[in-house]
N, C-alpha and C positions, 0 to 999 in steps of 0.2 A: 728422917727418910734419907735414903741414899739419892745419890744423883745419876742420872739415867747413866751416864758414861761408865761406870762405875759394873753396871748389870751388866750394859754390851762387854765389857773387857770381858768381865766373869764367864761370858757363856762364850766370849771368843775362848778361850784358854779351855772350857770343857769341851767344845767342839774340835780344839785339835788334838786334846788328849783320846776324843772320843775315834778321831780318825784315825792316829796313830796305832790304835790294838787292832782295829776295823780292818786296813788294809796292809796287817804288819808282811812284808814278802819273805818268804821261804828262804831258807839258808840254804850253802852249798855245804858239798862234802867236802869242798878243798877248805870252804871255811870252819870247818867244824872241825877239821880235823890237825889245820896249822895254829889252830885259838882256842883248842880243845879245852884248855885251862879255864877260857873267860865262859865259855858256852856248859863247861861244867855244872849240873843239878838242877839247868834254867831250863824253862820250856821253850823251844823251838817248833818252828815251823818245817819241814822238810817234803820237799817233792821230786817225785823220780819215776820209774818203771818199774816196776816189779818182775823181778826177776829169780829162775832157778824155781822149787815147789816151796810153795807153803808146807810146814811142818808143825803140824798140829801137837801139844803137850797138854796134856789133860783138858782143862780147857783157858788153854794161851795157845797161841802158835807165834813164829818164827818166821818171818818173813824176808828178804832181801829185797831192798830197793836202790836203783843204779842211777842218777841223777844225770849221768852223762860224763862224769869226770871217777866218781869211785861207787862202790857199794857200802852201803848202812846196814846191820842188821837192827830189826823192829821186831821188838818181843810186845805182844798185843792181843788182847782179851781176844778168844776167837769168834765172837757176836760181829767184832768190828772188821772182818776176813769174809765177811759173806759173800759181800756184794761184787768181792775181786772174781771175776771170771777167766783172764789170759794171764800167764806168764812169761815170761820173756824167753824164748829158747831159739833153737834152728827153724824149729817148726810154727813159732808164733811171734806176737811181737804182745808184753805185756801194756796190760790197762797201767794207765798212766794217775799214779793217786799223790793224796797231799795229807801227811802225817802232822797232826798236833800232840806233844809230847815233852818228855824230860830225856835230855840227852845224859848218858854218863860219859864221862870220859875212857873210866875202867869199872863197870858194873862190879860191885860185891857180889851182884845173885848169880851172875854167869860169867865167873873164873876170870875176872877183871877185861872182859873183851867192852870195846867202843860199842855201844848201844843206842837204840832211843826207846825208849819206854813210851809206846801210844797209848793218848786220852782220847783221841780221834781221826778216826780216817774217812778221805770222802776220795769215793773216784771220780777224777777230772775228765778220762777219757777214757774210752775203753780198748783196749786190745783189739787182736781181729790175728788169723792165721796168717802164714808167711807163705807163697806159693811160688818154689823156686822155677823158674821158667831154663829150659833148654837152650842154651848156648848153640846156634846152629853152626855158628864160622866155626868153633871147635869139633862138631859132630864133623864138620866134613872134612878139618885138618887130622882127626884121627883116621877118619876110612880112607884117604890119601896116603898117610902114614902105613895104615896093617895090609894097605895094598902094594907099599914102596918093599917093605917087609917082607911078602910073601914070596911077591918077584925075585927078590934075593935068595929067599931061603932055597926055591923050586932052582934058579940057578947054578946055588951052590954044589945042589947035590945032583945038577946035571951035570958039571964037570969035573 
């Protein structure tokens, strides 16, 4: 028989292998893309906004995601695109999701461009519209202005 010490080591050591894949955290775009070499053909974690339209290809689509520092393109079965509902634009602010995948560096399937290949996507947050509010100090520095304006113009052509 083994000696108790022996088991607790064993499941310590599975316990922290079991935590380390459990809470592995998201890589960035700056990392992925200055260590492109080491992050080459390995699955990553990746999160960001979604941004620009989904662009559907048979059934894959095209995705854009913006981390805050750059944009990723995520080529990904179109099952796993459902549930995105906002894109990042003027008009909105994208659902904020989290990509599990295979990074390439230079994809062979699409003309050597930086990729990540999704096995998984789950949205963290979701988007919501942008509703640009009216600048009022500017509305009344403009009618100030096309009335400073006017006055000139009506002067000019009275003298």
């Amino acid at each position: 028989m083994m000696p108790k010490k022996v088991y607790i080591l064993a499941l310590l050591i599975a316990g922290c292998a079991l935590c380390k894949t459990c809470f592995a955290a998201p890589v960035s775009s700056k990392e992925l893309i200055s260590d492109s070499k080491a992050y080459n053909g390995k699955v990553v974690i990746f999160a960001g906004e979604v941004i620009g339209d989904i662009m559907r290809r048979k059934n894959f689509a095209w995705l854009n995601v913006h981390d805050g520092y750059h944009g990723i393109g995520i080529w990904a079965p179109e099952g796993l695109t459902k549930e995105i509902s906002f894109t990042g634009s003027y008009k909105a602010k994208g659902d904020w999701i989290e990509i599990v995948g295979v990074f390439n560096r230079a994809c062979p399937l699409h003309g050597g461009d930086l990729d990540i290949h999704a096995q998984s996507i789950r949205k963290v947050s979701s988007g919501q519209p942008v509703i640009e509010r009216l600048n009022i100090g500017k509305r009344n520095y403009s009618l100030i202005f096309l009335g400073a304006l006017c006055l000139i113009l009506i002067l000019r052509k009275l003298s």
